[in-house]
C-alpha positions in Angstrom: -38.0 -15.9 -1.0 -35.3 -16.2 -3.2 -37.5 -17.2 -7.1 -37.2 -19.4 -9.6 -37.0 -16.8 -12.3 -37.3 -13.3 -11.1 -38.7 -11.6 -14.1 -39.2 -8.1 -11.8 -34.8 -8.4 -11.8 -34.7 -9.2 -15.1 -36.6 -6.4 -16.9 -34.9 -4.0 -14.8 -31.6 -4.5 -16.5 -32.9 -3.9 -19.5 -35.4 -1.0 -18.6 -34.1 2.1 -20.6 -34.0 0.1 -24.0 -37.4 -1.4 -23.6 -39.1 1.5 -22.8 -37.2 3.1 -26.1 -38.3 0.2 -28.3 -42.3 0.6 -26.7 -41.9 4.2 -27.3 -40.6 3.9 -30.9 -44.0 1.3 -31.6 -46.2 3.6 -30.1 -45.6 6.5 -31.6 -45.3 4.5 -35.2 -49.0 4.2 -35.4 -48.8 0.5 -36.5 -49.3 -2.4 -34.5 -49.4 -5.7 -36.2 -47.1 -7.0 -39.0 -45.1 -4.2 -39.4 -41.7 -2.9 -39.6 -40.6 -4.0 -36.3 -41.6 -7.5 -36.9 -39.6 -7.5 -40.0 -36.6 -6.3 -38.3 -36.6 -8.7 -35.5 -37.6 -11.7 -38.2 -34.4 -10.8 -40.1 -32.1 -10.3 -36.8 -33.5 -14.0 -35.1 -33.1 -16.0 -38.8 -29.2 -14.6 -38.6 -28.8 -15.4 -35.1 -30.3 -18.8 -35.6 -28.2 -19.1 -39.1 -31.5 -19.7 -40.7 -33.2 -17.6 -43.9 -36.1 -17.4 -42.7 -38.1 -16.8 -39.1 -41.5 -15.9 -39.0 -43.4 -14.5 -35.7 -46.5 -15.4 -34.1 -48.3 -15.7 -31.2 -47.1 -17.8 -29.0 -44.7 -21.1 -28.7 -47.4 -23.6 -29.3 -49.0 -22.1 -32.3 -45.2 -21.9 -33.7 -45.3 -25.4 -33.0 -48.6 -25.8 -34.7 -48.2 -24.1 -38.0 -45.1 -25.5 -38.1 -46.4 -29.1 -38.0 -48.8 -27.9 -40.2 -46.6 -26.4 -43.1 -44.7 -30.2 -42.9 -47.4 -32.0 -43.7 -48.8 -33.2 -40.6 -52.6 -33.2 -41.2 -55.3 -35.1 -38.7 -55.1 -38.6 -38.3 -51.2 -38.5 -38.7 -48.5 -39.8 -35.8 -46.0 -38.0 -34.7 -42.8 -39.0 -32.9 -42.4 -37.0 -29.7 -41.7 -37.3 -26.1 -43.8 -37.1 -22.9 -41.3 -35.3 -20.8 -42.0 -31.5 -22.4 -44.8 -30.3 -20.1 -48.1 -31.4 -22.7 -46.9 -28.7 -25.6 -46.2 -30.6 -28.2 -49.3 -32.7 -27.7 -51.8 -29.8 -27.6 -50.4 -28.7 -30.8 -51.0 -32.4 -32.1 -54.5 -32.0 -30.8 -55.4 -28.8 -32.4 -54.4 -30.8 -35.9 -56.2 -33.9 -35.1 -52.9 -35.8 -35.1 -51.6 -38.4 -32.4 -48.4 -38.8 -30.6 -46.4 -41.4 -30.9 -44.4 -41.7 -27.5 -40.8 -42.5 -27.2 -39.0 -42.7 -24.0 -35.9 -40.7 -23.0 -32.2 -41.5 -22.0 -32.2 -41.6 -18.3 -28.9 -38.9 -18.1 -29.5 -36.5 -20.6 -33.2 -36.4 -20.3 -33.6 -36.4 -24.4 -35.3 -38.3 -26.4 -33.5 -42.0 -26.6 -32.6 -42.2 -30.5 -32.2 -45.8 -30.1 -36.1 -46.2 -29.5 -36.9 -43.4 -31.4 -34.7 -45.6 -34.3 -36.6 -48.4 -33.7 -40.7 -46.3 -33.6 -39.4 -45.3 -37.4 -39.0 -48.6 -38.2 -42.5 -49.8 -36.7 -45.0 -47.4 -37.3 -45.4 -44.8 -40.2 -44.7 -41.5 -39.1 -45.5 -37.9 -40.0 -42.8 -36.1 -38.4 -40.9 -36.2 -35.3 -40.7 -33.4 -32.8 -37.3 -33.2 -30.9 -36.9 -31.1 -27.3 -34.2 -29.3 -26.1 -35.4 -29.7 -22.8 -34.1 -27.5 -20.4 -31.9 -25.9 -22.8 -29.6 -28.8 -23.7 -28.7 -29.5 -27.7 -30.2 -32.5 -28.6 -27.6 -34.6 -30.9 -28.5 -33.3 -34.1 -26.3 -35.0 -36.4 -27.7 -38.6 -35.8 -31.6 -37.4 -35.4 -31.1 -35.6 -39.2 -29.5 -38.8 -40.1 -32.8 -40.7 -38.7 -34.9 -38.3 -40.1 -33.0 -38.4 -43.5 -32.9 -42.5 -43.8 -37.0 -42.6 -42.8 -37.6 -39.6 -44.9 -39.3 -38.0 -41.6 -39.0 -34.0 -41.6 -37.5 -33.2 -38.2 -38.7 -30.1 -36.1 -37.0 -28.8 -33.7 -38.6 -27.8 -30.1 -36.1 -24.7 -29.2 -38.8 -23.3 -26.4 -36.3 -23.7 -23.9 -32.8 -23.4 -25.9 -32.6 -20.4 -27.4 -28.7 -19.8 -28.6 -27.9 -22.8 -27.6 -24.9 -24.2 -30.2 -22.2 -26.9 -31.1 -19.5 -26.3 -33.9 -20.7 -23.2 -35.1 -24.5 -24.1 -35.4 -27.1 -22.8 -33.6 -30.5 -24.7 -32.1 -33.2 -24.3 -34.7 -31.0 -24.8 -38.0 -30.7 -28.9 -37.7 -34.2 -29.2 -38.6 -36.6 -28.9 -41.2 -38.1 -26.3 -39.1 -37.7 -25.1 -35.6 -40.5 -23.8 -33.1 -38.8 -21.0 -30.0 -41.4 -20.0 -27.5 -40.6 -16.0 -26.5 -42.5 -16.7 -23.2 -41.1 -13.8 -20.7 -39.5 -16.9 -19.0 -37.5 -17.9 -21.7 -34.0 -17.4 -22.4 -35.2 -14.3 -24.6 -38.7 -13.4 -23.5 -41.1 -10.9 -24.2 -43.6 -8.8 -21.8 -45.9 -11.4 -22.8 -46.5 -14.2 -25.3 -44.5 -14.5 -28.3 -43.3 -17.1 -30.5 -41.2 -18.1 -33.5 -40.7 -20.6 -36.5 -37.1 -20.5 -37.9 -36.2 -22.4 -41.0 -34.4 -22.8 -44.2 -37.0 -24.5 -46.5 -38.9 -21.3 -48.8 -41.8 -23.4 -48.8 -42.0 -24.0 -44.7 -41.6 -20.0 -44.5 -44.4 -19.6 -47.3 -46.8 -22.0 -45.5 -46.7 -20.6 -42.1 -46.7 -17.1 -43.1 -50.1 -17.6 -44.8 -50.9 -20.1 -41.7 -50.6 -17.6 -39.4 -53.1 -14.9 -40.7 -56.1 -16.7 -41.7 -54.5 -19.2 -44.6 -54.2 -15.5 -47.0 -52.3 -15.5 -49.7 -53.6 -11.9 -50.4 -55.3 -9.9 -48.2 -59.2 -11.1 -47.9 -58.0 -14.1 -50.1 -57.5 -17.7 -48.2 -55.8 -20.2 -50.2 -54.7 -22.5 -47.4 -57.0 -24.3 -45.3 -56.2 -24.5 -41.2 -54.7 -20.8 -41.1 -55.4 -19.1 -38.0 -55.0 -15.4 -36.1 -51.3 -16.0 -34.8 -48.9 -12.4 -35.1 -46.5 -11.6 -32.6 -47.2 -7.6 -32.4 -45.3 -5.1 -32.9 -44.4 -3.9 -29.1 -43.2 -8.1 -28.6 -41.1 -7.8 -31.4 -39.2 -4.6 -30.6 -38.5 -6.0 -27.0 -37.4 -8.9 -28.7 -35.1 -7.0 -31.0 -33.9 -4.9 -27.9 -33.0 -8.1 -25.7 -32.1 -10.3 -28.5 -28.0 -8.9 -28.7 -28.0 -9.6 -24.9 -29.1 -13.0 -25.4 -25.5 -14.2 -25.6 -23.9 -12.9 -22.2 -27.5 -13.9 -20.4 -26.8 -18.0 -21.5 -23.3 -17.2 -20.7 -24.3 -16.2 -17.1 -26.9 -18.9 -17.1 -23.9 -21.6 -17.8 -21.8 -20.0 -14.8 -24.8 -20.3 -12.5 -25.7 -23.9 -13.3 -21.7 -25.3 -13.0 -21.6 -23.2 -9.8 -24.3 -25.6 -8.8 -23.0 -28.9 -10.0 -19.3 -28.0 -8.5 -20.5 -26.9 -5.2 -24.0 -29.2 -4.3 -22.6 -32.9 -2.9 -25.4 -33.8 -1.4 -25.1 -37.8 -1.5 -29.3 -37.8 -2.1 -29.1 -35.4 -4.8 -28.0 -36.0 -8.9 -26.9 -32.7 -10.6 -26.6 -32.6 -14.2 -22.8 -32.1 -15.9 -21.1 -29.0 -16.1 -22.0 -28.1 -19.7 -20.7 -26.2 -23.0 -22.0 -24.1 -25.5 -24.6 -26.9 -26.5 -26.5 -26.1 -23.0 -27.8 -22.9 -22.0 -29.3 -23.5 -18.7 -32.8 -22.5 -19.5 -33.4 -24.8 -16.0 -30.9 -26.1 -13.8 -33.1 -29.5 -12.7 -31.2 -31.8 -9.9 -32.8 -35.4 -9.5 -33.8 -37.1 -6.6 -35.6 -40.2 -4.6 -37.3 -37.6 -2.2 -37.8 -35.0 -4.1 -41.0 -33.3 -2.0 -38.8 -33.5 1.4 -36.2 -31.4 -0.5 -38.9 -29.1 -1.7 -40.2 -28.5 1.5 -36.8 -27.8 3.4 -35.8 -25.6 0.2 -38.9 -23.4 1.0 -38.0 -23.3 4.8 -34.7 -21.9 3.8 -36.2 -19.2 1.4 -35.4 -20.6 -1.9 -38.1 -21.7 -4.5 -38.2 -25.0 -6.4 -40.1 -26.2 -8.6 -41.2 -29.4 -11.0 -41.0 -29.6 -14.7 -42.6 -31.4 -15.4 -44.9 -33.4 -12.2 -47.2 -35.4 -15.2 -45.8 -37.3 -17.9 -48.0 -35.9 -21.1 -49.3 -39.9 -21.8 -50.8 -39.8 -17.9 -52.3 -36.6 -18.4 -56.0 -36.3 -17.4 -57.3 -35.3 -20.7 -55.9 -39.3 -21.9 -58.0 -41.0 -19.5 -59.3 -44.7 -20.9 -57.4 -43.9 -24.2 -54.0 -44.5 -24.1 -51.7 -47.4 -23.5 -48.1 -46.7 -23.1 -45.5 -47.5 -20.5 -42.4 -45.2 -20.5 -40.7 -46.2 -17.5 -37.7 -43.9 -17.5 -40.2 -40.7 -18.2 -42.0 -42.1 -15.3 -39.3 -42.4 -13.1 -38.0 -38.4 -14.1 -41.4 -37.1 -13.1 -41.5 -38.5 -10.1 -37.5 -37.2 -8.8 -36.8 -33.8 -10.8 -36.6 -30.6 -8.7 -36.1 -26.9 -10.6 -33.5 -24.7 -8.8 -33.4 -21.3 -9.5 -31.4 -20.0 -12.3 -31.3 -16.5 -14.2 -29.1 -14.4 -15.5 -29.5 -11.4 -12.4 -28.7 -14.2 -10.0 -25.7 -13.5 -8.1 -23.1 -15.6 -6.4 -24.0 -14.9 -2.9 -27.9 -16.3 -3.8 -26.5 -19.3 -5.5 -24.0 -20.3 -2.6 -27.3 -19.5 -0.7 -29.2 -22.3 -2.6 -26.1 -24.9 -2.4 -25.6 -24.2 1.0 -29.5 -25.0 1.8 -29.4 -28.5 -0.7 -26.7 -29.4 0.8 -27.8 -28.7 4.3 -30.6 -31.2 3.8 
């Protein structure tokens, strides 16, 4: 069966300089919060074009503390969208906060600025969380304008868009503050959780470094209340810092794969997204259509794996029952047609004419 993401292929290419970097951390005799975190802080704030990144545990606690060092406290709303797969919303739920749903553009799959324009306008709001879903650069220039002219700090959701860029700038430097997810899925993954929070404000950086170890401002000493037990170790952050100068020539790859796709599938049933720049790295190439479990099925008869990201809109989730009231019809209608193809960097072109040949074959 031909995978989604073969993580077994994609470890292997990088084998010898892991195995250095675990090597180097285990001899070291220091585990947490040491020198290799510092290293691979400094290398991802450059990369981003930030001055600051600060590691943690995991994506969603980046997104937490984050939301947390902007102000967001419980009882807040916050602007978001219910297409992400439920992560921003359990970080709102860990602060007590609320979402405040807006729909998405039915192409790009982003979050529709013109109703996100006209939430700002209706409702007070703490801050507005932004996706780069599936890798694609949302357009940053208008949300800073939004969050500028409803003086709303802005974080970014760069989970899934790790190096993505337009003219010159990087994913995570729009924002006030950016969350990346190092999940081993992700663009640049570690060998297990991991997570980030990039930005240029001194005092963001302050908060969530005391935010993620307990609130301390000095060792045994909290001075900020809703701090937590959220590092990203040593051994994830050498990994990182071994994998994070191939990052570039994997989202290349990634970009080559996904227009392979969208040149060569013509199914009539099936809607592939536009061959893309810089702005997109092809964290998930996702085709669209009516029928989507029929395609699913044949895929899986042909020995190729799809998936859905997302199956449940976050506002239909379970956990919502009886207590929310929203209609997002576009979200709806995404959930209900999006297929995952497979797409990373060790894929080669015989596998991926293998995966046209069976869409199209449908």
């Amino acid at each position: 069966m031909l995978l989604i993401n073969d993580l077994r292929r994609h470890q292997e290419a990088v084998a010898g300089a892991i195995g250095e970097s675990l090597a180097r951390v285990a001899q070291s005799g220091w585990f947490v919060l040491g020198a290799e975190g510092e290293a691979f802080e400094a290398a991802f704030a450059a990369y981003c074009g930030t001055p600051h990144a600060i590691g943690v545990a995991n994506g969603t606690d980046a997104l937490e503390l984050a939301l947390k060092a902007l102000g967001v406290k419980a009882g807040d709303r916050v602007a978001t969208v219910a297409n992400a797969g439920f992560y921003a919303c359990t970080a709102l739920n860990a602060i007590g906060a609320a979402p405040l749903f807006v729909d998405v553009d039915a192409e790009s799959q982003l979050m529709d600025l013109d109703a996100l324009e006209t939430a700002l306008g209706q409702h007070p709001v703490a801050a507005i969380v932004v996706t780069h879903l599936y890798g694609r650069l949302h357009d940053m220039d208008r949300l800073a304008a939004l969050s500028r002219r409803f003086a709303t700090p802005l974080l970014e959701d760069c989970a899934q868009a790790h190096g993505a860029a337009r003219d010159g700038r990087r994913a995570g430097s729009f924002g006030d503050a950016a969350a990346f997810s190092f999940y081993p899925t992700k663009n640049l993954g570690a060998l297990g959780d991991g997570g980030a929070v990039v930005t240029r404000r001194a005092d963001v950086d302050e908060a969530v470094r005391a935010l993620r170890q307990y609130g301390w401002s000095g060792k045994y000493e909290v001075s900020r209340a809703g701090g937590r037990n959220s590092r990203l170790d040593e051994l994830q952050a050498a990994v990182l810092r071994a994998k994070l100068p191939r990052l570039d020539g994997w989202n290349a790859r990634r970009r080559e794969i996904s227009a392979r796709y969208s040149q060569g599938i013509s199914h009539p049933e099936v809607r592939t997204p536009p061959v893309s720049g810089e702005d997109d790295v092809a964290h998930l190439y996702v085709v669209r259509t009516a029928r989507r479990d029929a395609l699913r099925a044949h895929l899986k008869s042909a020995g190729v794996a799809a998936d859905v990201h997302y199956p449940i809109p976050d506002h239909r989730q379970p956990c919502w029952a009886g207590r929310l009231d929203v209609r997002l019809p576009v979200t709806e209608e995404l959930a209900g047609e999006v297929l995952t193809l497979p797409c990373f960097p060790e894929l080669t072109h015989a596998e991926v004419d293998q995966v046209i040949a069976a869409v199209n074959a449908w």
